[in-house]
C-alpha positions as CSV (number, residue, x, y, z in Angstrom):
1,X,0.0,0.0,0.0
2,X,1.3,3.3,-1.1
3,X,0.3,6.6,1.1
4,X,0.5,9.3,-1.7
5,X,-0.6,13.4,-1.9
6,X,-1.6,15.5,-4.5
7,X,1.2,17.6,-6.3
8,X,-1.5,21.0,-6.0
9,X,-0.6,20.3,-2.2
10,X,2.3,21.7,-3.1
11,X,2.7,24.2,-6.3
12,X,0.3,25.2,-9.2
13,X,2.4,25.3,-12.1
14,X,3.7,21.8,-13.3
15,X,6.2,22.8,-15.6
16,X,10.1,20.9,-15.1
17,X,10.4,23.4,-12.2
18,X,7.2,22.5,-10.5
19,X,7.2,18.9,-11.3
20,X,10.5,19.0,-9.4
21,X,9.7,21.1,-6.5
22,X,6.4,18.8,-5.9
23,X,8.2,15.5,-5.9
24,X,11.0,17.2,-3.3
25,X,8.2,18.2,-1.4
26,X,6.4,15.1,-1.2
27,X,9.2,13.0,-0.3
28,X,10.0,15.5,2.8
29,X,6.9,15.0,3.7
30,X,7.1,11.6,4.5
31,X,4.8,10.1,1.7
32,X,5.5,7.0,-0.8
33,X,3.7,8.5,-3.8
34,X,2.8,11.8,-5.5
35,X,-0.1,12.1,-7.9
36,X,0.7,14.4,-10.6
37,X,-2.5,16.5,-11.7
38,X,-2.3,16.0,-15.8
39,X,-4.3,19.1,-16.6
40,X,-2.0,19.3,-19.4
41,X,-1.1,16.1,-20.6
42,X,0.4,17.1,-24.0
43,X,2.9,19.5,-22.6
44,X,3.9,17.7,-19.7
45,X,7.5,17.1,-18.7
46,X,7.7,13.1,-18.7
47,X,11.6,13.8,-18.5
48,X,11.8,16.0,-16.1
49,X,9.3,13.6,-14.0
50,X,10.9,10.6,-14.3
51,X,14.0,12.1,-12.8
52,X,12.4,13.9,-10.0
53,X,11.0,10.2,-9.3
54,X,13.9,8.0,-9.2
55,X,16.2,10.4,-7.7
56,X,13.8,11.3,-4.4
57,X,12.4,6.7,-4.9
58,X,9.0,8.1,-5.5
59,X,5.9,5.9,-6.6
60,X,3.5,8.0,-9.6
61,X,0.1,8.0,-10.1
62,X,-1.7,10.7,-12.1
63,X,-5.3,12.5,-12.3
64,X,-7.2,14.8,-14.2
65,X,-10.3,16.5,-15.0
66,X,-11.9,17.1,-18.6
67,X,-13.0,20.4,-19.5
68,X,-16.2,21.4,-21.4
69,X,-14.4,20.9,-24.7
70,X,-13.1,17.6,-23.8
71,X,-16.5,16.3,-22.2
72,X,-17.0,12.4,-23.7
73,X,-20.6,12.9,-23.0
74,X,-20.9,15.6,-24.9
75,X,-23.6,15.0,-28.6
76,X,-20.3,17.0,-30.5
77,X,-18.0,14.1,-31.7
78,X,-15.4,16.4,-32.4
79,X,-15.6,16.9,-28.7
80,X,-15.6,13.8,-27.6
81,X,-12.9,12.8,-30.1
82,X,-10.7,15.7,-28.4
83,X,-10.9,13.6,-24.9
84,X,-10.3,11.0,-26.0
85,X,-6.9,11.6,-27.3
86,X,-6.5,13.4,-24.0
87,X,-7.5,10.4,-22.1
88,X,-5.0,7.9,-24.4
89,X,-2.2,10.6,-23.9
90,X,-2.6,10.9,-20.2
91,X,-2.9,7.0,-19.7
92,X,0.4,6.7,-22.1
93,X,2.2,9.0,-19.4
94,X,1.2,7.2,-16.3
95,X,2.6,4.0,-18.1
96,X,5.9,6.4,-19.1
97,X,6.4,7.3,-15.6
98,X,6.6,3.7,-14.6
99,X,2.7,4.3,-12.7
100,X,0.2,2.1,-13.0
101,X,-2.7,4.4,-11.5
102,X,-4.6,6.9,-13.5
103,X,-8.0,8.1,-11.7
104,X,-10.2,11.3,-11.5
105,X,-13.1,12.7,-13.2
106,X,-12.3,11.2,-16.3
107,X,-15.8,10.2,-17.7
108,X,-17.7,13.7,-17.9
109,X,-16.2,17.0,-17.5
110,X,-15.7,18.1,-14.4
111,X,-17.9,21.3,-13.7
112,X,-21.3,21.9,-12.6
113,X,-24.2,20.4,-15.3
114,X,-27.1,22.9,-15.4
115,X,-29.1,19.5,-16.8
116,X,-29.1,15.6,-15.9
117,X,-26.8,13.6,-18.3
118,X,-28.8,12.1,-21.5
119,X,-28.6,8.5,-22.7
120,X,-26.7,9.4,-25.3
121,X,-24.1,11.2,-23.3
122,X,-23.5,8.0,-20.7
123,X,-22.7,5.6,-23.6
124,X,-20.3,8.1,-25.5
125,X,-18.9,8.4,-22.2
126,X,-18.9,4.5,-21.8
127,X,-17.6,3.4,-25.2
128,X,-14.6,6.4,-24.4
129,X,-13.9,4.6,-21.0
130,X,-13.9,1.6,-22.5
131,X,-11.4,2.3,-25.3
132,X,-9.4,4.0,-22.9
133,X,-9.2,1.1,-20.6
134,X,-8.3,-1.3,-23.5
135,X,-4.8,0.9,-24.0
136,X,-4.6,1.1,-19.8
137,X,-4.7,-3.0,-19.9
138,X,-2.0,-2.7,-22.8
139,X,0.4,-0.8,-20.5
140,X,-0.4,-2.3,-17.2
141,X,-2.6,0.4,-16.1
142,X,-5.5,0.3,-13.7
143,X,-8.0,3.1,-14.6
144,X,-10.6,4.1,-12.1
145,X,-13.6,6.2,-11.6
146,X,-13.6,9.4,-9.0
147,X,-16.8,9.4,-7.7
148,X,-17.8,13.2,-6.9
149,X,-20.3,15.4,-5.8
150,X,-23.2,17.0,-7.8
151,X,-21.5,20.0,-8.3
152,X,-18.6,18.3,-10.1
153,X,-20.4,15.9,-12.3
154,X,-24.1,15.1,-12.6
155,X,-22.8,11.5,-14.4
156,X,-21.1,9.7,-10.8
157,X,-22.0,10.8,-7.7
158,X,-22.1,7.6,-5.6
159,X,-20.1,4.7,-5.2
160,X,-22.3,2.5,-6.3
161,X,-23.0,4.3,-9.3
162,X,-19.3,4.2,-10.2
163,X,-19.9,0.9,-9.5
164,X,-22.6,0.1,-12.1
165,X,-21.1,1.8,-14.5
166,X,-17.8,0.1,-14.2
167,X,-19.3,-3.5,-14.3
168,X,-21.3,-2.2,-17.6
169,X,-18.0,-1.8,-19.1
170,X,-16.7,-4.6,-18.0
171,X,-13.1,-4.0,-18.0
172,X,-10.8,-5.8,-15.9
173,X,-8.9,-3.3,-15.5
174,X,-11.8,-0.2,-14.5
175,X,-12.6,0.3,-11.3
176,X,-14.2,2.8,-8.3
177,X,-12.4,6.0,-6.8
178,X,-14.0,6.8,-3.7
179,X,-12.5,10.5,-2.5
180,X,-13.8,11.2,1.6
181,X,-14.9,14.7,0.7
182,X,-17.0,14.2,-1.7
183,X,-18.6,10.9,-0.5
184,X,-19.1,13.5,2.8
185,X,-21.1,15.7,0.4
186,X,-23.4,13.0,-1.1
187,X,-23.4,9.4,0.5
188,X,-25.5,8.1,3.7
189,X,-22.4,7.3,5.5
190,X,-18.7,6.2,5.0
191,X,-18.7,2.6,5.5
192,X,-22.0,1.6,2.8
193,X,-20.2,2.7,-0.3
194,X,-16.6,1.2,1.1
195,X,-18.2,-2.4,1.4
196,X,-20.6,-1.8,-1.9
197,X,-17.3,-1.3,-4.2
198,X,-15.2,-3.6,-2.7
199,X,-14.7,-5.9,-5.9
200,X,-13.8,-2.6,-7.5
201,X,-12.2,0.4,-5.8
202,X,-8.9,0.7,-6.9
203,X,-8.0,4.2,-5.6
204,X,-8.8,6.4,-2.2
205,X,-8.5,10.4,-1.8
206,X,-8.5,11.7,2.2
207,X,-9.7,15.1,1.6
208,X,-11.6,16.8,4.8
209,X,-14.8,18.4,4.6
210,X,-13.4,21.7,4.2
211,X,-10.4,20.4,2.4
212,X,-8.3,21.7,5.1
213,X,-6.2,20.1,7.7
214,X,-7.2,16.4,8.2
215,X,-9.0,16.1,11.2
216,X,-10.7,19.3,11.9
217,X,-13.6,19.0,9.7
218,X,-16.5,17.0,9.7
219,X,-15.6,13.9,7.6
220,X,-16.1,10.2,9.7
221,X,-12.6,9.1,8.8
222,X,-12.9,6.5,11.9
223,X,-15.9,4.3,10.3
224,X,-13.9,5.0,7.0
225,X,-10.9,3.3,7.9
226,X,-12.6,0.6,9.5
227,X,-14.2,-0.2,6.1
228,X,-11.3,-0.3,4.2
229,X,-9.8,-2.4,6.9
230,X,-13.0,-4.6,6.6
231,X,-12.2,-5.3,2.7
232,X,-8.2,-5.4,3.0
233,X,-8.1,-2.2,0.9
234,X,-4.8,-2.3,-0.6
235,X,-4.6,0.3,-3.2
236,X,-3.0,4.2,-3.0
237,X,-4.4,6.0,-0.5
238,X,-3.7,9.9,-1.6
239,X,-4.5,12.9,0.4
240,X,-6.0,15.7,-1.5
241,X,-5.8,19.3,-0.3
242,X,-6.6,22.7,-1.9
243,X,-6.4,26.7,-0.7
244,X,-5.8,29.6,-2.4
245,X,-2.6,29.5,-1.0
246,X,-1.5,27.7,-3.8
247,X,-3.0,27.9,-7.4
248,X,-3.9,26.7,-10.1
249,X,-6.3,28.8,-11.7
250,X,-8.6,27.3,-13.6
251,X,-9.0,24.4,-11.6
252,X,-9.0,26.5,-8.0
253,X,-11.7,28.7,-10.1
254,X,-13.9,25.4,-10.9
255,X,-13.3,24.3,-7.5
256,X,-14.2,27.6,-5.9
257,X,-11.1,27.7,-3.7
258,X,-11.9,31.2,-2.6
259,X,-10.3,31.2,1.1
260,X,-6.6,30.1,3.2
261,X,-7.7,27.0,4.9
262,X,-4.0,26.5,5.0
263,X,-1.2,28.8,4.1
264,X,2.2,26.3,5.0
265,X,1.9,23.0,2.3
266,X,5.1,21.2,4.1
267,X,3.3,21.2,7.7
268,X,0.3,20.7,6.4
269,X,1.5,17.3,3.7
270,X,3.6,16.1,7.3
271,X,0.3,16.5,9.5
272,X,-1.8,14.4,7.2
273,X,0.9,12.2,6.3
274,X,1.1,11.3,10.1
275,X,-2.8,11.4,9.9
276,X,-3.2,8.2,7.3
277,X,-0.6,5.9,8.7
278,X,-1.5,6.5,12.6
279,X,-5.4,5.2,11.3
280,X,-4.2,2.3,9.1
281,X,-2.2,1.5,12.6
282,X,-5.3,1.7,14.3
283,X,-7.4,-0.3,12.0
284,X,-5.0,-2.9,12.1
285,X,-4.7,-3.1,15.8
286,X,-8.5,-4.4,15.6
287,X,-7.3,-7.7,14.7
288,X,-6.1,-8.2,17.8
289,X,-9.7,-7.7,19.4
């Protein structure tokens, strides 16, 4: 099991510079794995990456977001045709990196829908996923689904809808994404959806209710551990943070990070370092009861 954190934990700007300074920074910390945010993935710096990794012994994962003119559930197929290629691209520099995790809202674009999602739109998005799974499973890839609240996506806001939709695929390398703030937002509590996706999740984010310091909010982390202790969970858990403090700008805009809920990344990335690995001590001192 890897214990990972976001690279927008640390810097907002990805270019060889930042890629560097995030990897340094995550390795200080105390964590096993960054996830690089691929909100480029044409201009990113594999080079650059790949060195960062292996000098500072850092496992890779990587995330991203579509955009309205990359949406795959979009009726345009010049749209969909444009994620697509950004999808392919991104998985081909996961596999590049030596990862084998790419995750994130990677089915719909990531915004606020004014309007459900049409039939049409899920299975454009579906035949995407599915083609982009197919070159995952080429390059030893695992692909999964981040589940996220209703302001984010209007296509998966539950586990077990990432769940139904994965199994409708029916790719053995696809899989569930559960991320603790939004399941805060939009399940009935944090062990159902744990248990529910079991065969499938793949990937964790530990983000706080307020996406501050872990711990002070209102997220259930306790019963959430448990439940990943219940199924043996053994995939990344990454902890995801955001303030204006450090950004991105399009993506804190989309996000509406409007306020500091923290202002120093390195204590913050060491706090919830520490955070993770005294639960997953906990949890596993219950097999002793």
């Amino acid at each position: 099991m890897n214990i990972g954190c976001h690279g927008l934990v640390w810097t907002g700007t990805f270019d060889a510079d930042g890629i560097r300074l995030a990897v340094e920074k995550t390795k200080e910390a105390g964590f096993d794995l960054i996830e690089f945010p691929l909100m480029d993935p044409f201009s990113f710096d594999v080079e650059a990456a790949t060195a960062a990794l292996e000098e500072h012994g850092l496992a890779v994962s990587a995330s991203l977001g579509l955009s309205e003119a990359t949406d795959i559930t979009s009726s345009d197929p010049e749209i969909v045709a444009a994620g697509e290629a950004l999808l392919l691209r991104a998985v081909d520099i996961v596999a590049e990196l030596g990862g084998q995790h790419f995750c994130g809202v990677i089915y719909s674009a990531m915004r606020k829908y004014m309007d459900p999602f049409t039939a049409q739109g899920l299975a454009s998005s579906k035949r995407t996923i599915a083609k982009v799974a197919d070159r995952a499973l080429e390059r030893g890839v695992t692909v999964s689904l981040e589940v996220v609240n209703r302001y984010e996506s209007n296509v998966l806001n539950t586990g077990r809808q990432a769940l139904a939709y994965a199994v409708d695929v029916d790719r053995p390398n696809l899989g569930v994404h559960l991320d603790t703030y939004h399941m805060n937002i939009e399940e009935s509590d944090m062990v159902a959806p744990v248990l529910d996706t079991a065969t499938k999740l793949n990937y964790v984010h530990i983000g706080e209710s307020h996406r501050g310091y872990l711990g002070t909010g209102t997220v259930d982390f306790d019963s959430f551990f448990k439940a990943l202790a219940r199924i043996d969970f053994q995939g990344p858990i990454v902890f995801e943070s955001f303030s204006s403090a450090v950004v991105a700008p399009d993506l804190s805009r989309m996000l509406g990070i409007w306020r500091n809920l923290w202002t120093d990344g390195a204590e913050l990335g060491t706090h919830a370092n520490a955070f993770i690995r005294d639960k997953l001590v906990a949890m596993e001192s219950i097999r002793l009861h």
